[in-house]
matplotlib code that plots the C-alpha trace (Angstrom):
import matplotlib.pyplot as plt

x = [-143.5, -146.3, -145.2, -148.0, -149.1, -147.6, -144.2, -143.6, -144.6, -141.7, -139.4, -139.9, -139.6, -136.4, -134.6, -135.6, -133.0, -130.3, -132.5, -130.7, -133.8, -134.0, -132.1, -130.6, -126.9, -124.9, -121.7, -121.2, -119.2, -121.7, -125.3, -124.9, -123.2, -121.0, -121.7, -126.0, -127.3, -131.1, -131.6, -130.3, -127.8, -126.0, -125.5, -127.3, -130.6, -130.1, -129.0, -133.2, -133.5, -131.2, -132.8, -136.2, -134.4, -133.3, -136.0, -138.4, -135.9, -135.8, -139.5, -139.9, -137.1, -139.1, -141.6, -139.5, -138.1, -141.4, -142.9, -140.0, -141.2, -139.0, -135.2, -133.4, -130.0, -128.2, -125.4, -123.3, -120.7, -117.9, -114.4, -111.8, -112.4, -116.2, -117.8, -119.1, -118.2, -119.4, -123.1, -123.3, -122.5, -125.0, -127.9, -127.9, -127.6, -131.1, -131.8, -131.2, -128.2, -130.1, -131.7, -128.6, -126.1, -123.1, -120.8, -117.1, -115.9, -112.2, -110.2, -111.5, -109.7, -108.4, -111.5, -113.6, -111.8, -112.7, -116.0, -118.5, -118.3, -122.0, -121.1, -119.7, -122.0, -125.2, -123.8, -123.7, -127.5, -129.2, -132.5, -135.8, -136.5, -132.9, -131.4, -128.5, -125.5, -123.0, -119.7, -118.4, -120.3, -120.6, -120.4, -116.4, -116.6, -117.7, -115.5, -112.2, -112.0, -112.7, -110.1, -107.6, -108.1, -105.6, -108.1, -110.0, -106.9, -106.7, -110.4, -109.3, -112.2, -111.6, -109.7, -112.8, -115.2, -112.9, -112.8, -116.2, -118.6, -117.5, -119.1, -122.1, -122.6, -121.9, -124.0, -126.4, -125.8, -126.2, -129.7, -130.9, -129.6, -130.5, -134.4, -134.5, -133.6, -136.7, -139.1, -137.8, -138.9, -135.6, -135.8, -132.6, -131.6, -128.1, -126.3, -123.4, -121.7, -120.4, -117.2, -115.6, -111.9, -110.5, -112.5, -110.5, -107.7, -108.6, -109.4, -106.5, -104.6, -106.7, -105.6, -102.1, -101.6, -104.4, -102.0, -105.6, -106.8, -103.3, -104.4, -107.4, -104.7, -103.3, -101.1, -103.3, -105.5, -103.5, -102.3, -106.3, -106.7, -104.3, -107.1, -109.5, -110.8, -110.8, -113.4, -114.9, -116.2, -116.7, -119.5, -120.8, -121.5, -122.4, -125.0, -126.6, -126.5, -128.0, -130.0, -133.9, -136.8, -136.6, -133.4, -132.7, -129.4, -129.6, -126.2, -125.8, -124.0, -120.9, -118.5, -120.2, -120.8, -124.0, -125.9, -124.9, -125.8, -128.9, -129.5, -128.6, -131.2, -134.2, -133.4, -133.1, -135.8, -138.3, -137.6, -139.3, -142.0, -142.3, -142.3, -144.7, -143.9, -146.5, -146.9, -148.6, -152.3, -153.5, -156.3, -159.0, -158.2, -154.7, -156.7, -159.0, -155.5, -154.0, -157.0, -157.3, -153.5, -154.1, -157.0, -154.7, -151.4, -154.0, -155.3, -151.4, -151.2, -150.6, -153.1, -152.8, -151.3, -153.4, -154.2, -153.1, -150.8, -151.1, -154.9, -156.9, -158.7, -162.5, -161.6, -158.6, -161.0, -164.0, -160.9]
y = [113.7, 115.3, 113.5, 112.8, 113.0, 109.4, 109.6, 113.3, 111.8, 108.7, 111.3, 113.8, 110.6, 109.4, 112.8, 113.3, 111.6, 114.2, 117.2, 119.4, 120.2, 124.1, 124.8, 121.8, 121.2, 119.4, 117.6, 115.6, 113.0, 111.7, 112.5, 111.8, 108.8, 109.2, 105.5, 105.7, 104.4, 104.7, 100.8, 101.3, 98.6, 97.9, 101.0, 99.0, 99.5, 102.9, 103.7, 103.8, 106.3, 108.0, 108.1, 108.9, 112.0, 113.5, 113.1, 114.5, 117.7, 118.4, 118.3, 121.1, 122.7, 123.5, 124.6, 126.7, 128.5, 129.2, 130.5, 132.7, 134.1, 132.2, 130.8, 128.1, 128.7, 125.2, 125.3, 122.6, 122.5, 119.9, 119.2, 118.1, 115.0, 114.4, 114.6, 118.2, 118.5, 115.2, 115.5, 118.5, 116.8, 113.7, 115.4, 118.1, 116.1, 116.1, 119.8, 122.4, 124.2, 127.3, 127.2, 126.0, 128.8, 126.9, 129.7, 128.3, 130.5, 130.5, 132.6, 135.9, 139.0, 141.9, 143.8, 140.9, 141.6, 145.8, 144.8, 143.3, 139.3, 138.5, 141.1, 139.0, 135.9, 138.5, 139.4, 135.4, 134.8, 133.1, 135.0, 134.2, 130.7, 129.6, 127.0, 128.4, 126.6, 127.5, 125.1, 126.5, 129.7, 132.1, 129.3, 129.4, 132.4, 130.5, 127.4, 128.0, 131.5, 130.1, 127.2, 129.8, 133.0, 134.8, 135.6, 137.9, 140.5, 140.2, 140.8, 144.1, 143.5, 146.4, 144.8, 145.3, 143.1, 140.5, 140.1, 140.8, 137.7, 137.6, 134.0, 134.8, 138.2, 135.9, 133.2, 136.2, 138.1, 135.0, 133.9, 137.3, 137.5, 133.7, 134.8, 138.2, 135.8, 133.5, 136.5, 137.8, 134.4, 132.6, 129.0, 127.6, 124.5, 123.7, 120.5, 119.3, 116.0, 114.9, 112.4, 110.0, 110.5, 107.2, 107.9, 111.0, 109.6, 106.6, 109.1, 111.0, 107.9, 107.1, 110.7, 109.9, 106.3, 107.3, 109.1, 109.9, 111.1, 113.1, 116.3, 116.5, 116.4, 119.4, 119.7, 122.4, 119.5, 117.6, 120.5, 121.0, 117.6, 117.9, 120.8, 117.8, 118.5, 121.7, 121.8, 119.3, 121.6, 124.1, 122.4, 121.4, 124.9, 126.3, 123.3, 124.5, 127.9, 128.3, 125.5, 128.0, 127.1, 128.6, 126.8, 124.1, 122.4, 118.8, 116.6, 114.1, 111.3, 110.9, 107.8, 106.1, 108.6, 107.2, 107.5, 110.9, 112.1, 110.1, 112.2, 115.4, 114.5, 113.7, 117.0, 119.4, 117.5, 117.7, 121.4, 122.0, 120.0, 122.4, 125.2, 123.4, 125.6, 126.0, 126.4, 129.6, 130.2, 132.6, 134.3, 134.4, 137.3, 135.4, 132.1, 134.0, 135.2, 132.2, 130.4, 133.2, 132.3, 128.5, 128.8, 131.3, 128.8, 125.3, 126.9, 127.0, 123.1, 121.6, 119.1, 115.9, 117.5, 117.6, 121.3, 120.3, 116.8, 117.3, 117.4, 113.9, 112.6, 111.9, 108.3, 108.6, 110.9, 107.4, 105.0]
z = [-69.9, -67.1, -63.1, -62.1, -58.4, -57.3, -59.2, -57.6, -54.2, -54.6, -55.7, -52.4, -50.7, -52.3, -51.7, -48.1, -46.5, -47.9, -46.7, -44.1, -41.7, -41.5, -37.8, -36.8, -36.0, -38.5, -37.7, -41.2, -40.6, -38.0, -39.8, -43.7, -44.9, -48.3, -49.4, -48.6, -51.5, -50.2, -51.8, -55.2, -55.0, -58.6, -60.6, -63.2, -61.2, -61.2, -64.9, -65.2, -62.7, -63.7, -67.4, -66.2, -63.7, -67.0, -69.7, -66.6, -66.4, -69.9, -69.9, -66.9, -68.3, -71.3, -69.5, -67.8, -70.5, -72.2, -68.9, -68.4, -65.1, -62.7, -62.9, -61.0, -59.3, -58.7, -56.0, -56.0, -53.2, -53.1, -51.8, -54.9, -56.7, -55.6, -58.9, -59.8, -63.5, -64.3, -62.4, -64.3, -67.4, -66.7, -65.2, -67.8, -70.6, -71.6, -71.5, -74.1, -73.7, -74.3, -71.1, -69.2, -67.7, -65.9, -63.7, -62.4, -59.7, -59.7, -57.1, -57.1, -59.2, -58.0, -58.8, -57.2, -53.8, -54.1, -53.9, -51.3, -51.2, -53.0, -55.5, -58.4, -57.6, -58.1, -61.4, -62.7, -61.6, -64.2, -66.5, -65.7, -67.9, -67.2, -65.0, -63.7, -62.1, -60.0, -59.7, -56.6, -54.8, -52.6, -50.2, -50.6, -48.7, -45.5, -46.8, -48.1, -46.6, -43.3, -43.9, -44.8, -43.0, -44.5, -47.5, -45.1, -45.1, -49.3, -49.2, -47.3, -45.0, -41.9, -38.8, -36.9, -39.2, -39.6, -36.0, -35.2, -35.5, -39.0, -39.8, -38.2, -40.3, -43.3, -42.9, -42.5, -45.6, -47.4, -45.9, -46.7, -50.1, -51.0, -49.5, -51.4, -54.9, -54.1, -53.2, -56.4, -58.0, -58.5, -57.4, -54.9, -55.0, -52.6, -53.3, -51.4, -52.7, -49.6, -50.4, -48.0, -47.2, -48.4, -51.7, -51.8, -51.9, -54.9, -56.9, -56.9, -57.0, -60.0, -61.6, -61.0, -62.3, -65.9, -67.8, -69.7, -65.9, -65.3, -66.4, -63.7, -60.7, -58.8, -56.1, -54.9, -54.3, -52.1, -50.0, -49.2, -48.6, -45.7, -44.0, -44.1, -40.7, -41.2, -44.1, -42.4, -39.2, -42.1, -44.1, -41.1, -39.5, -43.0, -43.3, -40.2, -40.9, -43.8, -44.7, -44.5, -45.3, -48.3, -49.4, -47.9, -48.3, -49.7, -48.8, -52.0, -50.9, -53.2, -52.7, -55.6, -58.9, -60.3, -57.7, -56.6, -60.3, -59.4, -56.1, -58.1, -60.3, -58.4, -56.1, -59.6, -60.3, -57.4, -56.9, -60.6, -59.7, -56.7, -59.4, -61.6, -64.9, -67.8, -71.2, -72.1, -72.6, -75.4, -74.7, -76.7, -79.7, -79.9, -80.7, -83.2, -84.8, -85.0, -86.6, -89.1, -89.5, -89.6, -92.2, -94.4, -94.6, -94.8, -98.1, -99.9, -99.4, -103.0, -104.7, -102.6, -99.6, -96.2, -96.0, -92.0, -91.1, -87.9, -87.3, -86.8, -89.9, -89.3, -89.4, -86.5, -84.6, -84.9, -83.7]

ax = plt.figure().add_subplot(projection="3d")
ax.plot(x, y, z, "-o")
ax.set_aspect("equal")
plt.show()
């Protein structure tokens, strides 16, 4: 399913508003609204667009994988409960699984903490074809181990680095690193689905009171929840930090589901259109070879077979 020119325009329209603008100075709870719904009303209205997000996808995505000269690193960023698994499992559902790498970061190992913080994130990265995904990043090193500093002694950082501008040499590294991957020719696409308080706390509710929903609650969860604030000043000085020019951060509002997978979707999707993948071209010896080939196989069909069913009859060539 080619975009053409109009339909790419009204999706770099539709995604604009949840563009971080490379520079500027983010406090969240003041520039992005969780419950924006950009004029998609009634989840009804936007089951469509949410169809039309993922049949386009799976179309670049084959492109992409036949190409297989540049790959797509998706970081989604959340708090608990704002709907990462489940855009992941919507958005994607289109694409073929081949071409689909999705990395959970848990708490990092022992031999994750003798080793430089980008280290184990480098060694998820996605091939050239693939769309890879990270559900949680190397953004929890600006995020929860800002929230809870006591991770920069178990990271066995020396005293004077963890005291010296620490965020700033983070925020850094990860610019560089995140510019070296698209000079390489790996696409990155930030998401942040950005949840409202109060929905924070339905949804747990909601995963308390489903005995089918129970097993999705932690307390771990709830214990976070009470450094709301916290993570609060923390996305908002890793949203102006490291939202470049060459990957920008795009802040999904999340209070209602559909539409953030929606969002999700038109940004994964916009970003491909960016790329603009192709089929290969055969030059011409190949073509000689494959018509040589063509002619070879078209002479085994049977008596009252088409020698080729998929080439147009004289008559559906006249039509």
């Amino acid at each position: 399913m080619p975009t053409d020119a109009p339909s790419a325009k009204r999706i770099a329209r539709f995604i604009e508003p949840f563009r971080v603008a490379p520079g500027s100075h983010v406090t969240l709870a003041e520039d992005f609204d969780p419950a924006f719904k950009a004029g998609v009303e009634k989840k009804k209205d936007g089951a469509e667009l949410l169809t039309e997000g993922i049949e386009l996808l799976a179309d670049y995505q084959a492109r992409l994988a036949a190409q297989d000269t540049i790959g797509v690193v998706v970081v989604l960023q959340a708090l608990d409960a704002a709907g990462k698994d489940g855009t992941i499992r919507h958005v994607m559902s289109g694409v073929n699984p081949q071409g689909v790498r999705v990395e959970s970061f848990k708490v990092p190992s022992a031999t994750d903490l003798n080793h430089d913080f980008l280290r184990r994130y480098q060694e998820h990265l996605p091939s050239r074809g693939e769309i890879g995904i990270f559900n949680r990043s190397h953004y929890e090193e600006v995020l929860v181990v800002r929230v809870h500093q006591e991770n920069l002694v178990r990271q066995k950082l020396p005293l004077a680095t963890r005291e010296d501008h620490v965020w700033k040499h983070r925020y850094e590294a990860i610019n560089n690193w995140e510019h070296y991957l698209v000079e390489n020719g790996f696409r990155v696409v930030k998401l942040f689905l950005n949840l409202s308080k109060e929905e924070q706390r339905v949804r747990f509710l909601r995963r308390i009171d489903l005995p089918e929903h129970n097993w999705k609650f932690s307390a771990h969860d709830v214990q976070e929840r009470r450094s709301w604030d916290d993570y609060q000043e923390a996305f908002s000085q890793m949203l102006s930090h490291t939202s470049t020019e060459w990957a920008p951060w795009h802040v999904i509002p999340a209070d209602r589901k559909w539409f953030a997978r929606i969002a999700a979707a038109a940004v994964i999707a916009n970003a491909l259109i960016e790329v603009d993948p192709q089929y290969p071209t055969l030059d011409d010896h190949a073509l000689r070879d494959l018509q040589a080939t063509k002619f070879e196989i078209e002479a085994e069909a049977p008596d009252g077979a088409a020698p080729d069913p998929f080439e147009p009859t004289l008559s559906e060539w006249k039509v």
